[in-house]
C-alpha positions, 0 to 999 in steps of 0.5 A: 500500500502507498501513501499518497500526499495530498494534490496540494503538497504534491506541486509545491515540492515539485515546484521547489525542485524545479525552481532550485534546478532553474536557479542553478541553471541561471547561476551556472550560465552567469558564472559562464558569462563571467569566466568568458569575459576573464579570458579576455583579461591580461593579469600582469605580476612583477618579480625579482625586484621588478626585474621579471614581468608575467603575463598571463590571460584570464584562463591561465595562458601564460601571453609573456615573460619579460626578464631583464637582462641585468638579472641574466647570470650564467654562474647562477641560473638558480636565482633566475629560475626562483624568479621565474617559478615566483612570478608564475606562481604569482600570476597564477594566484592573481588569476584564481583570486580574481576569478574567484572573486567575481564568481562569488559576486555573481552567485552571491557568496554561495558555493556551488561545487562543480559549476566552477 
């Protein structure tokens, strides 16, 4: 034997569903738009002093490097090399926090996993 909800609960929790389902849809093509407008956007980080510059577009494509060469030394690549690790890194984080930051502008602060 099955229990049945009356007709007038019956809509109201199908209606919710379909209206949480329509909300996300709504958040997840907005946080679309946003991350389509970010790809277009050129991050720029400095490192070593100002010595290097990174470049990197919204969607973490490193675009440049530009390293001066006053910090170019053949008996020490290594500090060369934490430059250029520092400033990827660095460009790295600039683009996720401001990635993230306007995501959470779009969906008001709530944490929706998988739509980002």
């Amino acid at each position: 034997m099955r229990a049945r909800l009356p007709k007038e609960y019956q809509a109201k929790g199908a209606g919710s569903v379909n209206d949480m389902i329509r909300q996300a849809q709504v958040m997840q093509e907005a946080i679309k738009k946003v991350q389509d407008e970010l790809k277009d956007v050129d991050y720029t980080v400095s490192a070593g002093g100002g010595m290097a510059e990174f470049v990197m577009t919204g969607d973490k494509k490193l675009k440049s490097i530009k390293i001066n060469p006053e910090i170019v030394d053949k008996d020490n690549i290594e500090d060369l090399e934490d430059i250029i690790t520092a400033g990827v890194n660095a460009v790295i984080d600039k683009v996720e926090k401001e990635t993230e930051k306007e995501v959470e502008r779009v969906t008001g602060g709530m944490s929706l996993p998988g739509l980002v």
